[in-house]
N, C-alpha and C positions, 0 to 999 in steps of 0.2 A: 185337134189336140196338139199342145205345143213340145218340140222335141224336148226327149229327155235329154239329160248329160248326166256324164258318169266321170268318175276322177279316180285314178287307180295309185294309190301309193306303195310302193315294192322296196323292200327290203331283202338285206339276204346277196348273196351270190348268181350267178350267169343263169342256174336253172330257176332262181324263183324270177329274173328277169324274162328268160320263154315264156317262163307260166304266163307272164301279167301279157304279153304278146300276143298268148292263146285264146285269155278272157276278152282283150280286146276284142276276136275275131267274133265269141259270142255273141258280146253287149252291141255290138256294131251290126250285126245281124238282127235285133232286135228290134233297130234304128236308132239305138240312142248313139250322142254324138258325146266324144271327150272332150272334157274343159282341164285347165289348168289350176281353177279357181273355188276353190271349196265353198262359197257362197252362193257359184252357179249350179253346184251340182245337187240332182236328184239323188243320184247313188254314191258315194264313197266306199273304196276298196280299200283294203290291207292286206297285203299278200305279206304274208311274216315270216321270217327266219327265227331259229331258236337253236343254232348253235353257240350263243354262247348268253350268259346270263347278262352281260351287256347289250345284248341285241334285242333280249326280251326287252328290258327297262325304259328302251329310248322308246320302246311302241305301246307301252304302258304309260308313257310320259305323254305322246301323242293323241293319245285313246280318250286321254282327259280334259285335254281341251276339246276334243270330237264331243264327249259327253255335254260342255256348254254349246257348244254350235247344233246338237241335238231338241237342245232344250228350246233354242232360240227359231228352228226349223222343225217341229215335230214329223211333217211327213220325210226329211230325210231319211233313206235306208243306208244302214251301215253293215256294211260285211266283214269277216276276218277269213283271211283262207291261208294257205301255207305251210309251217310246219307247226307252228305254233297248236290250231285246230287239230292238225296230224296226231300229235303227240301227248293231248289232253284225255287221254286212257279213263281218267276219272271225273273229271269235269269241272277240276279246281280252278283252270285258267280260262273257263269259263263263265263262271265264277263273278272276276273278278269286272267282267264287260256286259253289265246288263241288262245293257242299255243299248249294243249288238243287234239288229236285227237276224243278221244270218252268220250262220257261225261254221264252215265246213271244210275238209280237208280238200287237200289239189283235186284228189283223182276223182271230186264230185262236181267239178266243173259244170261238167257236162250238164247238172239238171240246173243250173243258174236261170233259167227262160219257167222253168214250170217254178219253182222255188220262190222266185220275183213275184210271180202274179198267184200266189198262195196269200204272202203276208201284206201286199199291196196291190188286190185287185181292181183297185180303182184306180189304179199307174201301171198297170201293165195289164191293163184283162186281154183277154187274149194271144198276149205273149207267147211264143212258141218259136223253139230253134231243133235243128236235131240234135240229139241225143246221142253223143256218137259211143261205139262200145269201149273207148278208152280214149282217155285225152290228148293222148297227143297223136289221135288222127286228128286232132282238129287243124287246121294250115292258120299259123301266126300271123299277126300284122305286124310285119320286122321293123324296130323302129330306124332302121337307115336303110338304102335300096343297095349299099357296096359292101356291106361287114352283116353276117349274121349267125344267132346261136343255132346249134342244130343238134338238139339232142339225140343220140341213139338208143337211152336207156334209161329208166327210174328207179327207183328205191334202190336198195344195197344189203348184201348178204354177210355184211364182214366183221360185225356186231363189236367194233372197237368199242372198248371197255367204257367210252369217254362219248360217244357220238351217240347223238338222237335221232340221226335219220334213218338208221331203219324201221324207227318209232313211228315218226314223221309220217314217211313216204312207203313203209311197208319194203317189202321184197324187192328183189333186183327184176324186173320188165325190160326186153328188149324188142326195141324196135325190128319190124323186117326190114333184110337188107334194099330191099325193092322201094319203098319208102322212103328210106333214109337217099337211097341214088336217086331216086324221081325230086323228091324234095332239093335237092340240091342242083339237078339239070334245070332246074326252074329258076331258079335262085340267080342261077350265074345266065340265065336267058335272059333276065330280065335285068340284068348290068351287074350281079352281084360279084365283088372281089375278092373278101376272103368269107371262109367259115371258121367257126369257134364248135367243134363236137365235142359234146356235154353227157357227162352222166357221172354218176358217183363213184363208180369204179369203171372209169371208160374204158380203159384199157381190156376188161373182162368182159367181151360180147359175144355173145352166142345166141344168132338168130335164129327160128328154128324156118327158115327157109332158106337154107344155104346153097341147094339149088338156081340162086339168082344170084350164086357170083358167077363171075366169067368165066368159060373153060380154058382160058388163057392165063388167068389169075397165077403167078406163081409163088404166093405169099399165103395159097389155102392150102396150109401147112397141119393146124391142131385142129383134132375133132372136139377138142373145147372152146379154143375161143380162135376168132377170126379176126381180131382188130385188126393185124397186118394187112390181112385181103382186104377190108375194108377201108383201110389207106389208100391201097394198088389203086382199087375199083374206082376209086374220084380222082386220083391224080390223073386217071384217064379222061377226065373230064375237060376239054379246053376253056380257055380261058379262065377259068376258076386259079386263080393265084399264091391263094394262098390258103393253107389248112394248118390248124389249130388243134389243142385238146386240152380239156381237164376235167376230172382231175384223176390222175391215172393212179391206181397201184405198184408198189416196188414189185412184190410176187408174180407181178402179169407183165413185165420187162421182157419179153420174149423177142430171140434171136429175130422173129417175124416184126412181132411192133417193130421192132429199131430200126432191121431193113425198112420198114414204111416212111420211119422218120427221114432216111435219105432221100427220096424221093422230092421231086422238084418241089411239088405246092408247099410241102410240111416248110411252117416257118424254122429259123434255126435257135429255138427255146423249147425247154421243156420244163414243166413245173410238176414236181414228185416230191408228194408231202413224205418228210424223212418223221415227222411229230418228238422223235428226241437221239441222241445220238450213245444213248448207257441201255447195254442188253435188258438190264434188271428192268426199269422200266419202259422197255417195249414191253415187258414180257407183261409190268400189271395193267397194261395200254392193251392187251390182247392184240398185237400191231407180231403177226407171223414171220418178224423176220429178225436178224440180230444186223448190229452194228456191220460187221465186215459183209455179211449178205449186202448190205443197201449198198457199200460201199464197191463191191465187185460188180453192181448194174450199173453205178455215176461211171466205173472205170472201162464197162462196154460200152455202154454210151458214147463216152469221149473217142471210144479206139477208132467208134465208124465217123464219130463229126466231132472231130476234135477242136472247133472254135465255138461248141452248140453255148449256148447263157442260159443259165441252170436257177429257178426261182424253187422253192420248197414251202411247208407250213411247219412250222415249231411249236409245243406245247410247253411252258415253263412253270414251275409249279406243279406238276402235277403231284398225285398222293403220292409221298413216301421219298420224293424227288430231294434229294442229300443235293451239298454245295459238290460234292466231288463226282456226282450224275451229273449235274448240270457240265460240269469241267467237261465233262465226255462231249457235250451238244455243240459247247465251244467248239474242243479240236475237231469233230466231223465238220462242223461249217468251214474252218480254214482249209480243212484238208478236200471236202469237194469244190471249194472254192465258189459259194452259190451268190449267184448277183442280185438273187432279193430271195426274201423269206419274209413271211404272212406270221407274224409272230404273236399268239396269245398266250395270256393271263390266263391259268386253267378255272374254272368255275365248274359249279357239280351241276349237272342234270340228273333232274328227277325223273327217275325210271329206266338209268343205263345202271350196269354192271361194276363202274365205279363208285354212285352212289351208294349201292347195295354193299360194296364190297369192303370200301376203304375211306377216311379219315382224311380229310382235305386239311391237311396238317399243316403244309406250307403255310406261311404268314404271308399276308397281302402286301407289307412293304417287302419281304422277301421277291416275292414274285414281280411287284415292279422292278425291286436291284436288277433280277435276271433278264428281264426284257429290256430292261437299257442297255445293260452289256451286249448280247446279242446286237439290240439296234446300232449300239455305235460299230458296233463288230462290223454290222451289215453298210452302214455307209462308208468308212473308211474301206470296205471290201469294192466295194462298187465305183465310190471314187475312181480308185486306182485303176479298174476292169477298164471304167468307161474312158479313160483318155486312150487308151490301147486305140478307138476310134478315130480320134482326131487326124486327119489329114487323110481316111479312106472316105469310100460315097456311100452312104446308106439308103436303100430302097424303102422309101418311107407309102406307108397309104394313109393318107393328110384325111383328116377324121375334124379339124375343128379350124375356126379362121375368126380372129378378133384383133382389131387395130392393126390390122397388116400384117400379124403372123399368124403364121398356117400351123398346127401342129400333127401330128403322128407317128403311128409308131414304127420302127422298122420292122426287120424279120427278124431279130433279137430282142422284140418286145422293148426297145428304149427307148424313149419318149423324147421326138426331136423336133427343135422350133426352128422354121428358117422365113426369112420375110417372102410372101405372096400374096394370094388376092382370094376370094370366096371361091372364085371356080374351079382351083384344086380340089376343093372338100370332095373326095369319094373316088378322085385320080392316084395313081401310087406315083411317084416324084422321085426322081435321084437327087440326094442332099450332098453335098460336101460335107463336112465336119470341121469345123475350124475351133470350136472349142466344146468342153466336157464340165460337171457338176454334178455333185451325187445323181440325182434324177432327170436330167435333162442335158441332151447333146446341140448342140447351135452349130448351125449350117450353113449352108449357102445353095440354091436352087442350082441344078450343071442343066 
């Protein structure tokens, strides 16, 4: 029988990125082999995000041409998994593809091998993988061997007014700490440079084997949450270089987090979705904190790593959102001075709390005015940040190499190009700096 091929298309953020990591491990178990090429594959994948009504639309966009390429292959199987599936409570976005062979949320991964050879047992009879009791025991296929994600936790308890993923993904799941360190001793055995730890409120972890931190540990401080210890515990780790996170809550900024943040591997960024900077609407954002709270963590923050580069997520537009709320979002971006922010157009989702509650009254070219002001806010912010650079050396880990230049990021998450050759890719480099551009630093190899 001749191998299958599968082709997984991932949308979404760093966690639906693991996910398609995971399924690889699956489908790859199964024997079937990945292509890049939708005309070779037996199986197509949609791993979907559904945070914002944008991101629905472009995989509704894609989903229709999937439907001619269906028509033209009928044994193709096509799946959607994600948040999208997550968040389909009633079955309208279901609906909508039905022409889908499999249609199911993350956390049913696991039955992908019995599932396949249900509706095509004459392409997978005998199909069989374990079943494991939650997914992400399953071990990824990372797609580089020197950078990878490593989630600690899933779903999220925080029920902002505006977010689907509790919908999505269900409850907040945390990884054991024993996992999470084995998983990473492996990682960095086998050449791995930095980690990215991932979960939807990273910062809020509470294993319930806390037993497997060190008795050295001196960051197992809260009988609620241990993200600090869980810093300590891997910066223990040799050679592992560098550690990552997002995407953290302001509320869980804990004297312990932050100590972790100094710690050698922590790169020196951190990204803390602020979502608006006017009390009023945090408060119909159901976001537990006021303006001066967010701004008294950016100002702990700074006191321990006073040179850190600060990225955030901005909501513009939201219900009820006045020109003189928005003024507020303005002055906190100058005043924590953040070097990028993730800035959306607010859109309703069906089935949160803002839905139910409030009147998406903002005007669409309103809400574009506000996203350009911000944007232009944000490059002429970052301009500025980024020459502060020029004439220091940045520790860069060279992640990409075309026509002679190498590019990566630093420990400031800046994106820097200096000329090289391919066998940097996956080395970390000291770069000169010799000049600066909104998004990009140029260097020189030392």
């Amino acid at each position: 029988m001749a191998t299958k091929r599968y082709k997984i298309n991932t949308f979404g953020c760093q966690m639906n990125k693991s996910d398609s990591e995971r399924i690889k491990t699956l489908l790859g178990s199964l024997g079937m082999q990945e292509t890049e090429e939708d005309a070779q594959a037996d199986l197509i994948m949609y791993n979907t995000c559904s945070v914002r009504q944008t991101a629905e639309d472009r995989i509704y966009g894609q989903m229709r041409e999937m439907e001619k390429l269906k028509d033209a292959k009928p044994d193709l199987v096509v799946a959607v998994t994600g948040c999208m599936p997550g968040r389909d409570h009633d079955g309208k976005i279901r609906e909508r593809m039905p022409w889908v062979d499999l249609f199911f949320p993350t956390n049913e991964m696991v039955h992908i091998a019995r599932r396949l050879a249900e509706i095509r047992p004459e392409m997978f009879e005998g199909a069989s993988n374990r079943e494991y009791e939650h997914y992400l025991k399953i071990a990824p296929v990372y797609s580089t061997p020197y950078s990878a994600y490593v989630p600690i936790s899933t779903g999220c308890n925080k029920m902002c007014a505006y977010c689907v993923v509790p919908f999505a993904r269900g409850r907040q799941v945390d990884r054991p700490v024993k996992d999470i360190v084995e998983e990473v001793k492996n990682l960095v055995a086998s050449g791995c440079l930095e980690i990215t730890l991932l979960g939807q409120t990273v910062n809020w972890y509470r294993p319930k084997d806390v037993h497997n931190f060190s008795s050295e540990n001196p960051l197992k401080i809260s009988p609620l949450n241990y993200f600090g210890a869980l810093l300590w515990e891997l910066n223990q780790i040799a050679r592992l270089f560098r550690i990552h996170f997002t995407a953290p809550h302001p509320n869980h900024m804990t004297p312990d987090v932050i100590a972790g943040m100094t710690l050698p591997a922590h790169v020196n960024f951190l990204h803390l979705p602020v979502q608006s900077g006017n009390d009023e609407v945090l408060k119909r954002m159901y976001r537990p904190y006021t303006r001066e709270q967010f701004l008294d963590v950016i100002k702990r923050v700074k006191d321990k790593l006073p040179n850190i580069a600060l990225g955030t997520d901005i909501i513009v537009g939201f219900s009820g959102e006045t020109p003189e709320q928005f003024e507020d979002t303005i002055s906190l971006y100058k005043e924590c001075d953040f070097d990028i922010s993730y800035t959306a157009m607010y859109s309703v989702r069906s089935g949160t709390k803002a839905a139910e509650l409030y009147k998406d009254d903002v005007e669409k070219g309103e809400k574009r005015r506000r996203w350009l002001e911000l944007q232009k806010l944000m490059e002429q912010t970052v301009l500025r940040k980024n020459h502060v650079f020029v004439g220091t050396t940045a520790s860069v880990l060279v992640d990409h190499f075309e026509k002679g230049i190498c590019s990566g990021n630093s420990r400031e998450m800046k994106r820097v190009q200096f000329k090289g050759d391919a066998s940097l890719v996956g080395t970390i480099q000291n770069v000169k700096i010799d000049r600066a551009i909104e998004w990009i630093l140029y260097g020189t190899q030392t």
